[in-house]
Each structure stands twice: as C-alpha cells, then as structure tokens.
LOBA-46064 format. One record per residue (C-alpha): residue number from 1; residue in one letter; x, y negated, z negated. Coordinates in Angstrom, 3 decimals. Each point is the difference from the previous one (the first is absolute). Layout:
N
NODE num residuo        u        v        w
NODE NUM       A        X        Y        Z
...
***
This chain:
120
NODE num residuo        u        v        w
NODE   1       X   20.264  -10.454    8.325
NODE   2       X   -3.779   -1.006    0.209
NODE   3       X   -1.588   -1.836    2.545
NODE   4       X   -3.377   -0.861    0.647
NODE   5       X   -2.268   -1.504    2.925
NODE   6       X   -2.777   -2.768    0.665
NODE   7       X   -2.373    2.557    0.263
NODE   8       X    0.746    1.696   -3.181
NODE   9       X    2.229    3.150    0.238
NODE  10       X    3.030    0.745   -2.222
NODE  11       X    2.834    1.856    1.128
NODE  12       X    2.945    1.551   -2.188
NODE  13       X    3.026    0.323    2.413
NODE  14       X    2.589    2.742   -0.615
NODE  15       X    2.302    0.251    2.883
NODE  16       X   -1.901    0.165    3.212
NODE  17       X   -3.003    1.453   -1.686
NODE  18       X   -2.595   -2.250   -1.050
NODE  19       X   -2.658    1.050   -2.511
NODE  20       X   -3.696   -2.143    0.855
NODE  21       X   -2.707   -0.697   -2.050
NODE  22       X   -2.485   -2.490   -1.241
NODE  23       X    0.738   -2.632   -2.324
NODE  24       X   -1.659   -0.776   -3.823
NODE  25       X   -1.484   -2.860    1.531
NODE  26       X   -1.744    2.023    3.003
NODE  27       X   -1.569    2.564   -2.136
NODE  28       X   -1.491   -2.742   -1.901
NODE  29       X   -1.679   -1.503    2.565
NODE  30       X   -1.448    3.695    1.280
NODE  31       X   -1.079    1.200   -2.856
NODE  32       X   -0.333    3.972   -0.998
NODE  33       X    1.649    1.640    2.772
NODE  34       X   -1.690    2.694    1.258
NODE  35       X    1.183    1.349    3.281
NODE  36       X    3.699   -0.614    2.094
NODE  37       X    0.589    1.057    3.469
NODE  38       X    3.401    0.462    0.418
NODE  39       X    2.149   -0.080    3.422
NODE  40       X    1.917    3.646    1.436
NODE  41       X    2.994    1.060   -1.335
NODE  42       X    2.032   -0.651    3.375
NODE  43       X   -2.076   -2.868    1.315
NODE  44       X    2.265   -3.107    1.326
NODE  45       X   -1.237   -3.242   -0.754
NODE  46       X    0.216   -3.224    1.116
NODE  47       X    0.160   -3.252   -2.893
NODE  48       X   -3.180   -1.154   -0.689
NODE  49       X   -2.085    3.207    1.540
NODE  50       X   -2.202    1.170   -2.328
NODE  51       X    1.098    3.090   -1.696
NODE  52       X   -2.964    0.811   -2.075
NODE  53       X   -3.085   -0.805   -1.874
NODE  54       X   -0.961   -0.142   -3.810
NODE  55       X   -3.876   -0.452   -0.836
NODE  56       X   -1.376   -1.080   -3.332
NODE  57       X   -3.086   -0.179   -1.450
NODE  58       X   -0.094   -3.652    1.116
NODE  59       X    1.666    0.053    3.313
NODE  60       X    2.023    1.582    2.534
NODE  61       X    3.603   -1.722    1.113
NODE  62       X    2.654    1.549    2.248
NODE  63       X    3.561    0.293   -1.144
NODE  64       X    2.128   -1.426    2.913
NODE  65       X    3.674    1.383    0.945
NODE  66       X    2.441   -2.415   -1.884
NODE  67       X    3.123    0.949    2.230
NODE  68       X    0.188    2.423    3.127
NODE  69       X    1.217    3.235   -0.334
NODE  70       X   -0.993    3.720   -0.711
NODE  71       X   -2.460    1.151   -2.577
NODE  72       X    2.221    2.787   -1.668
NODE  73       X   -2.359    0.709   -2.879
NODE  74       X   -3.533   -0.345   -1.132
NODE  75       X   -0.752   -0.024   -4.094
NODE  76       X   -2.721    3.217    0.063
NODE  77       X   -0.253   -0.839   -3.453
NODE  78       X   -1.879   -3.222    0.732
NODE  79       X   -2.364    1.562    2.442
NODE  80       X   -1.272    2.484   -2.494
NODE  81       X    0.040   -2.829   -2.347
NODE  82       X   -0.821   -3.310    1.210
NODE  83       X   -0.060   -1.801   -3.511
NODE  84       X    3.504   -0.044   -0.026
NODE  85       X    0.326   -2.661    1.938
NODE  86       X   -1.809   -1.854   -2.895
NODE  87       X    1.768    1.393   -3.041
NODE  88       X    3.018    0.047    1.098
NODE  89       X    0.358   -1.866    3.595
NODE  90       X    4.046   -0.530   -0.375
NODE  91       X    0.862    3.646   -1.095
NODE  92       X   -2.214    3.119    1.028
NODE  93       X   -2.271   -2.229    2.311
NODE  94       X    2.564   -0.657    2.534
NODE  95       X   -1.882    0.790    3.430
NODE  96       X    3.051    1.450    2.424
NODE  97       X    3.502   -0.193    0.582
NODE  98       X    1.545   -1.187    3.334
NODE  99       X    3.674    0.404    1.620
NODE 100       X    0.657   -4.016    0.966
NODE 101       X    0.734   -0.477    3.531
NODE 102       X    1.338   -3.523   -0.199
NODE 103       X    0.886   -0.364   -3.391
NODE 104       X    0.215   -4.070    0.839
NODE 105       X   -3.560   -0.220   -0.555
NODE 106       X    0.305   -0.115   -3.234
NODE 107       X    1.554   -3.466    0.036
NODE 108       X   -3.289   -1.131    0.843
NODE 109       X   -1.874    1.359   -2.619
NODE 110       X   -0.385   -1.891   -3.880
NODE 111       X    1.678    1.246   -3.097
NODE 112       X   -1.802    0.426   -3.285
NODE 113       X    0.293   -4.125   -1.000
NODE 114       X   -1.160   -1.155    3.457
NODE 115       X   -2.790    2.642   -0.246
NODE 116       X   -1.770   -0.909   -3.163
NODE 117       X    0.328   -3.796    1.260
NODE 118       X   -1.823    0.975    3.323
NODE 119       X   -2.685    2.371   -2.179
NODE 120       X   -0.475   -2.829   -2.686
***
C-alpha cells in the first residue's frame, strides 16, 4: 500500500514498517538534488516533525514525519548520492524507513488518485 501526504512524502507500507520518501512531483519542483540530511537510526518521531532536509540547486525544503514512529533505517545510498532522489525518487531515492506507532494515521493520509488530484 502507498500513501502520500499534503506536504509531499510517499510512503510504501509493509506491515508496520513504512518506507518514506519524496514524491515525482516534489523533486520536480526542487530541482537537481544535491544534498539530504537524514534523521538517526533510533530517533522517535512525532507526525508532522520534521525528519530531514533535501537542498537543490534551487532551494532547500524539509521533509516532514508523515506518521509517528521510529526511524529504523536510513538509505546511505542516497547520502553518498543525492541524485537519486531525482532519477529514481520512488525506488533507490526512498529517504528512511520507520516502525509505525499508530498505524491509524494512515487513514488520514491520500492514496495515489486523491494525490495526483491534490498535485494537479
């Protein structure tokens, strides 16, 4: 299942590990990626905190915390190699995983139809 939020962050559920990055549409608007900070394996955070930051060569825009939980992993692939977030942004771009703590947030979020409608 896929999921995304308002402020435009996928995530690919698989049990009660959720797999976050940014969307098509996102890297789009930034541009040529060329730098992520990414949050600590073990942090705990709350929906909506921000979780990281990806700069550009046109901006800089934080990537928020679509549910709370636990960051479990971090892709090290991505920090070596920011562009990946612009070649391939649903695949080897994802950002982190997290363990869900309330797995009902997800209700909340918008599905792939509801997503494109709200990205135009």
């Amino acid at each position: 299942m896929i999921k995304y939020t308002e402020d435009h962050e996928w995530l690919s559920i698989d049990g009660d590990i959720a797999t976050v990055g940014i969307t098509v549409h996102a890297q789009d608007a930034l541009g040529d990626v060329v730098f992520v900070d990414l949050p600590e394996v073990g942090a705990t955070l709350a929906q909506k905190d921000t979780a990281g930051v990806v700069e550009s060569v046109k901006a800089a825009a934080d990537v928020y915390m679509p549910v709370t939980g636990e960051v479990t992993e971090v892709n090290e692939a991505l920090r070596a190699d920011p562009a990946l977030a612009n070649s391939d942004p649903l695949g080897a771009g994802w950002f982190f995983k997290v363990r869900l703590a309330d797995a009902s947030q997800l209700d909340a979020l918008m599905d792939e139809a509801a997503y494109k409608a709200f990205a135009g």
